[in-house]
C-alpha positions as CSV (number, residue, x, y, z in Angstrom):
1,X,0.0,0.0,0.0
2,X,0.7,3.9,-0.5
3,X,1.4,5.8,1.9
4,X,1.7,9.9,2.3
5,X,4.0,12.3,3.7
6,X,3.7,15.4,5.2
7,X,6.9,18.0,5.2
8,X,5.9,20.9,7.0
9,X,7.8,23.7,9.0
10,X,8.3,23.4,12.6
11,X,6.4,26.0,14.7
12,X,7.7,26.7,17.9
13,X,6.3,25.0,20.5
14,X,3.4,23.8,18.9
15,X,5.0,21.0,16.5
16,X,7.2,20.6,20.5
17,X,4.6,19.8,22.2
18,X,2.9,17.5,20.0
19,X,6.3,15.7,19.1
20,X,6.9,11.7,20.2
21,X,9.2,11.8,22.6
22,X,10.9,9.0,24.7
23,X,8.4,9.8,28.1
24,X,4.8,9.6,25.4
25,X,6.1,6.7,23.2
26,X,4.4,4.0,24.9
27,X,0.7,6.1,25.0
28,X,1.8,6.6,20.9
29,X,2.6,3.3,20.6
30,X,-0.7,2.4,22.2
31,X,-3.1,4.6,19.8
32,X,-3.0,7.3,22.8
33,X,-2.1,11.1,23.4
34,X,-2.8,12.7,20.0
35,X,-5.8,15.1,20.9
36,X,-3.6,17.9,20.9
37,X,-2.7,17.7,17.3
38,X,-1.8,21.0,15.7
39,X,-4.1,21.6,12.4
40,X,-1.6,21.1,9.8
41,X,-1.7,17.8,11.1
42,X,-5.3,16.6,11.8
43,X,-5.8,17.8,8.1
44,X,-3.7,16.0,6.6
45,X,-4.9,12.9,8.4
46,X,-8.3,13.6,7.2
47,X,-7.6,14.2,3.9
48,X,-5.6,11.0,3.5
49,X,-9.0,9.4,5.2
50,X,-10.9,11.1,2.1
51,X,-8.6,9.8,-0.6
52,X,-8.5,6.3,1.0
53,X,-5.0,6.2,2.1
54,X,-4.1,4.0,4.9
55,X,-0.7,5.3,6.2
56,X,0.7,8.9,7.0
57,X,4.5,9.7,7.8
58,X,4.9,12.8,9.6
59,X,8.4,13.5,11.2
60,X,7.1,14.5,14.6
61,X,4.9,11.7,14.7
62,X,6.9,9.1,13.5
63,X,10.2,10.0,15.1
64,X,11.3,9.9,18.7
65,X,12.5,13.2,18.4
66,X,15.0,13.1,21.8
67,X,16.3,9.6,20.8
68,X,20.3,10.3,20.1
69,X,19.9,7.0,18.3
70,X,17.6,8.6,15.7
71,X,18.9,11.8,14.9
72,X,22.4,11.8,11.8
């Protein structure tokens, strides 16, 4: 299956606060802790759910962003 990908600019805090992060990975992990989303966000999850596309990548999301292990 496709999947989609959102590049965006990083507003700060908002993208921050929202970001996985080693102490909310287990709640993500678990379907959990994304009512906060900021816009850019929740719309593009509901326009991937309008075109029938199953999977979104966005780097906040997807990325434990204070994992040293991650980062290049």
């Amino acid at each position: 299956g496709g999947y989609v990908t959102l590049s965006h600019r990083w507003v700060q805090p908002i993208t921050e606060e929202c970001s996985t992060i080693g102490r909310n990975l287990e709640a993500r992990l678990q379907g959990r802790g994304f009512e906060n989303l900021p816009r850019i966000f929740t719309d593009a999850i509901l326009l991937c759910f309008h075109l029938k596309i199953r999977y979104i990548w966005i780097d906040a999301l997807c990325i434990v962003q204070d994992d040293d292990n991650t980062h290049s």
